[in-house]
N, C-alpha and C positions, 0 to 999 in steps of 0.2 A: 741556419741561424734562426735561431725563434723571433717573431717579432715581439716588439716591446708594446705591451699592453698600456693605455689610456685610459686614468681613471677620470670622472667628472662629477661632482657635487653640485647640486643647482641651491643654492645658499636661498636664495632670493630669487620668486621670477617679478620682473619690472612688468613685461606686457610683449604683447607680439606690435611688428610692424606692419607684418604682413603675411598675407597666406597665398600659396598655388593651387593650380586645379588638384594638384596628386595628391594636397596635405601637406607636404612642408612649407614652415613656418621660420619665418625669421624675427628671430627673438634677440629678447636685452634682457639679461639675467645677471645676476652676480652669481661667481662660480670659482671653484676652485676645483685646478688642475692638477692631478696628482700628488693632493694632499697639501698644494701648495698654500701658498695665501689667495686670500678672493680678489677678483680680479672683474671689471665690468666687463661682459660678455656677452656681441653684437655678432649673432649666428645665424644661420639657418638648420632646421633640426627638421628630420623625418618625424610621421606621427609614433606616436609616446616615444617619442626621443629613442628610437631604435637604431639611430645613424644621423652623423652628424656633418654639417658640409663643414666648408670655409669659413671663417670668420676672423676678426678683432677681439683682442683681451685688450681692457686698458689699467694700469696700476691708478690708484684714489689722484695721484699727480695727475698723469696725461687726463683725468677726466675732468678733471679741475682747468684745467688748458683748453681739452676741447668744448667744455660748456660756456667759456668769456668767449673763446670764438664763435661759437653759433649765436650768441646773443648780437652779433656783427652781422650774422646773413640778412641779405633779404630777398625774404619769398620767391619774391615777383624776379629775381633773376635767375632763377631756377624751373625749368622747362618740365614740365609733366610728362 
């Protein structure tokens, strides 16, 4: 059985969060997943996006939900 292939459109890049020794990068992109609708996109990506880890898609809703709640953290209870 053939695997089903993964398209990915990076609409918008936002910014990286962070980077490793090897080069990948964990980024926030707007993206659209096989052809779908865009969708907020909190990834880790190999360099020039050759491979791509784990992540979060969020629909324009959950981002709207998770941005009221971050405005709620604070910092200082969050351990470096």
């Amino acid at each position: 059985m053939a695997a089903t292939q993964i398209t990915s459109t990076v609409v918008k890049s936002i910014g990286v969060i962070a980077e490793n020794k090897s080069g990948w990068k964990r980024e926030v992109n707007i993206i659209k997943w096989n052809e779908g609708k865009a969708k907020l996109d909190i990834r880790d990506w190999g360099p020039d996006h050759a491979k791509v880890g784990k992540g979060i898609s969020l629909t324009k809703e959950e981002v709207a939900i998770l941005k009221s709640l971050l405005e709620e953290v604070n910092l200082d209870d969050i351990e470096a």
